[in-house]
N, C-alpha and C positions, 0 to 999 in steps of 0.2 A: 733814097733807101730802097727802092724797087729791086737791085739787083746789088747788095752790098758785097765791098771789096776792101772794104776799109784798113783790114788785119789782113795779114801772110794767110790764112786759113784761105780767104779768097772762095768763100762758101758761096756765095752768091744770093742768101738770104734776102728773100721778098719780107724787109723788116715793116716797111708800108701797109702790106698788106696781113701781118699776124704771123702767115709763115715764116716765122723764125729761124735763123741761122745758129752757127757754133754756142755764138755767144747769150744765148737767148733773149736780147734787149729787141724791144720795140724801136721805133727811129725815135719818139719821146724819150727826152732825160728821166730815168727813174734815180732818185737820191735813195738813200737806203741808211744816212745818218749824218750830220753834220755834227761835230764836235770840237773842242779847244784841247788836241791830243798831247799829251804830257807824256805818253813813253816811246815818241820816234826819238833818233840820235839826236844828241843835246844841241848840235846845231840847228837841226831844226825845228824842236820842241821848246829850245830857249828856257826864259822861266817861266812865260806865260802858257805855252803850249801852240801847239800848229793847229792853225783853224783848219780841220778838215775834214774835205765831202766825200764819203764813200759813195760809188756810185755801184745800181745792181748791175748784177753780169757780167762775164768774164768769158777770153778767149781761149782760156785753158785748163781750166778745171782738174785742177790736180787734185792727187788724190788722197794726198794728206790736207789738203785748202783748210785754213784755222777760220778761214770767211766763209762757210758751204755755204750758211744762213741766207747769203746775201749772194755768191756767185754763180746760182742756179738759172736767175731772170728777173726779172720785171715783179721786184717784191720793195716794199717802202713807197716813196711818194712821187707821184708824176710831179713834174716842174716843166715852167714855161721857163724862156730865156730869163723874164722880168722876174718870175721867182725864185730860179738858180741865185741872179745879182744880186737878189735883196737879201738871201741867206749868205751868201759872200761878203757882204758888206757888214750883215750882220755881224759874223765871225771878227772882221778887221777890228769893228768899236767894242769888244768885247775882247782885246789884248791880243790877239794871235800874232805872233810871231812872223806869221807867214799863213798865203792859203796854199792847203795841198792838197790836193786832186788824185785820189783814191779809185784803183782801178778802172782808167779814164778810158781804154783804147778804144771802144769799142764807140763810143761819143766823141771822136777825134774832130770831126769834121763839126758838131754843134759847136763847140769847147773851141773851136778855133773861132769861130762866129762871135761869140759870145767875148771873150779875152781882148777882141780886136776891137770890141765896144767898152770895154770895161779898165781895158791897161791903163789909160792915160789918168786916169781917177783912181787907181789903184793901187797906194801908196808902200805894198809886200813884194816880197818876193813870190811866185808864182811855183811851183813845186811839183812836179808831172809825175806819182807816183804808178810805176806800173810792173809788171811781168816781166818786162824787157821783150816781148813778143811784139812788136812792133813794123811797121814795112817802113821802110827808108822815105816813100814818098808820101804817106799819111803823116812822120814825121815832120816835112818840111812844110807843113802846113802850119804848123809851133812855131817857126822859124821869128824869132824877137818878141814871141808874145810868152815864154816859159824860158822861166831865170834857172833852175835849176832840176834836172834830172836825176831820179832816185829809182833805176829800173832794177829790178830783180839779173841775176844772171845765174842760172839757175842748172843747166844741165852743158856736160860737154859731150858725151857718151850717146849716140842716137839710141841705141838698147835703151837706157834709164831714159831719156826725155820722151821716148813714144810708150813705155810702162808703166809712168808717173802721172804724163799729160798729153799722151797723144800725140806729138807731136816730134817727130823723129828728125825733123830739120830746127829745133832750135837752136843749138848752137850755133848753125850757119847766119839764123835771121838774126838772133838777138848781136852777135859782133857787128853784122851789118849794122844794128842800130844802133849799138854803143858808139860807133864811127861817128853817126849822122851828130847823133845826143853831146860828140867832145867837136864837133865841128861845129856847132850853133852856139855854143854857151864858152868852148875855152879852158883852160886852167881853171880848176876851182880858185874862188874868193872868196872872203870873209870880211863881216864889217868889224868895228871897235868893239864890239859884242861879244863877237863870235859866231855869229849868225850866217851862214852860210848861204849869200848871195846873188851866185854864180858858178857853174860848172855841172860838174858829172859827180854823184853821190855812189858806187857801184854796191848793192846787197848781194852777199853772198852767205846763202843758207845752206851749212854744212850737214849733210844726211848722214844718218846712220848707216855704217856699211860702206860709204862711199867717197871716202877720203880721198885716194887716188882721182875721183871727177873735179874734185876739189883743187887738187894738184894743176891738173893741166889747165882749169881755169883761170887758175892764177900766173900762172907761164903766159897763156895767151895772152892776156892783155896785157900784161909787162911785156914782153916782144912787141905784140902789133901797135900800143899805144903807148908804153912807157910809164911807169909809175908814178910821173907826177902827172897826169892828165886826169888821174881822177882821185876821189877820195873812195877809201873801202872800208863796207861794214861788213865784218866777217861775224856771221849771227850763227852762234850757238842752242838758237831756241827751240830748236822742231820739240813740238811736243803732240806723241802720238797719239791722244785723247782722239782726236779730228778725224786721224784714220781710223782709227777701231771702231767709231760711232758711226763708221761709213760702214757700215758690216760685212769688211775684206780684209780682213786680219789674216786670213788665210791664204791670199795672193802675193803679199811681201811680207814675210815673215821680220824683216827688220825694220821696215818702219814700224811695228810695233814696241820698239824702245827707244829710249832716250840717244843721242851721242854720247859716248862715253868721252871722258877726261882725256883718252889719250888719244882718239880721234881729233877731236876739236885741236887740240896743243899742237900736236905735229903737222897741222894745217896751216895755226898762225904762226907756227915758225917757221912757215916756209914764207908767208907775207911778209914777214919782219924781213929773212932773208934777201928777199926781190927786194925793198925795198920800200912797200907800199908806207902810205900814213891812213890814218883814219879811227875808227874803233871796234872794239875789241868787246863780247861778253863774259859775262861770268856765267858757268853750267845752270847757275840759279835758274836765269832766264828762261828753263823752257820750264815754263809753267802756263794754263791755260788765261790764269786772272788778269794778264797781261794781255787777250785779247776781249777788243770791245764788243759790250753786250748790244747784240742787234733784235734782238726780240721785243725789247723795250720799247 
């Protein structure tokens, strides 16, 4: 961690040494909450819920983030590899579903250390929840140790992804990694359950104002991948509490409201359109009680 490369950012963070990169994490796991989560998609929430470990800090920092709490840095609790496993294990004898690993990217390389000790006694599916901000070869470091991928796919427009999150190449990196993510795991599976296995989970958070980003995201990956390569959750939830309490209301005037009814609709009928399968929310959803309290 003397010279970190881990993420597309390619910051070069001496994380070793304190100086800290994009993502503000120390080369230590900091956990920031482990819980048995009951409102990811029913696949992988089940009925018991998904065991899982939010991890602090993040490579992208958007600016609506419904996690600020936790995606600033090195906030909640250091863990050793033996204490990440014992909280994992934890999770399993306490019903989960599945463990899923909550903002991992920036721990790619512990988390790959740690899964290579722990898969074969590890009786879940394995669930690499992230951004979709990923490098292709910090990817293939997961290669058989992560059953299923749930990355964000989040901007197509370089204007909105370097105004949002900085980052005006995502759309480039994140297809690069959705590639790597249907090339390691395959066709999504499902067990006698419903439980979601294996494959590609894609999240797609529809923004206010930005339907048409919505659009060609959906195009892309029906072209370059094909609609049955992944499953798609087309999330209606932004809810702009997150930004306003960021005190820049005044910079994107429309993230400070909701998606309306006829944004969101004419988005998933374009998914239904293409083809896609997967799920679908109700406007309900964007409310803040749906996200987990980290202050606790």
């Amino acid at each position: 961690m003397s010279k970190c490369n881990i993420c597309p950012r390619g910051c070069g963070g001496d994380r070793s040494s304190g100086k800290l990169g994009v993502c503000n994490a120390p080369d230590e796991i900091f956990v920031a909450k482990t819980m048995l989560h009951t409102w990811e998609e029913p696949c992988i929430s089940g009925e018991r819920g998904a065991g899982t470990v939010f991890f602090a800090g993040c490579n992208l920092h958007c600016v609506y983030c419904q996690n600020k709490d936790i995606s600033g840095g090195a906030c909640g609790q250091r863990m050793t590899d033996d204490e990440l496993e014992a909280a994992i294990f934890d999770l399993a004898s306490r019903g989960a579903e599945c463990i899923e690993l909550v903002t991992p990217t920036h721990y790619t390389v512990a988390l790959a250390r740690l899964l290579r000790r722990i898969k074969p006694r590890l009786k879940l599916p394995v669930v690499w929840n992230s951004g979709g901000y990923e490098s292709v070869e910090a990817l293939r470091l997961l290669d058989g140790l992560v059953d299923v991928y749930l990355p964000d796919f989040k901007y197509f427009d370089p204007a909105v992804a370097n105004a949002y999150s900085s980052a005006p190449d995502y759309f480039e990196i994140a297809g690069r990694a959705l590639g790597e993510m249907i090339r390691q795991t395959g066709r999504p599976r499902f067990d006698g359950e419903g439980r979601m296995i294996g494959g590609v989970l894609v999240r797609h958070l529809v923004l206010p104002g930005h339907r048409e980003d919505s659009f060609e995201i959906l195009k892309y990956i029906a072209a370059e991948y094909g609609t049955d390569s992944v499953r798609l959750s087309l999330m209606s939830q932004y809810t702009p509490d997150f930004y306003i309490e960021s005190g820049r209301p005044g910079d994107f005037k429309n993230l400070s409201r909701r998606v309306t009814s006829f944004e969101y609709d004419s988005v998933m009928r374009l998914a239904v359109e293409l083809g896609f399968d997967g799920y679908f929310q109700r406007i309900s959803s964007a409310d803040r009680k749906y996200t987990p309290e980290f202050k606790k």
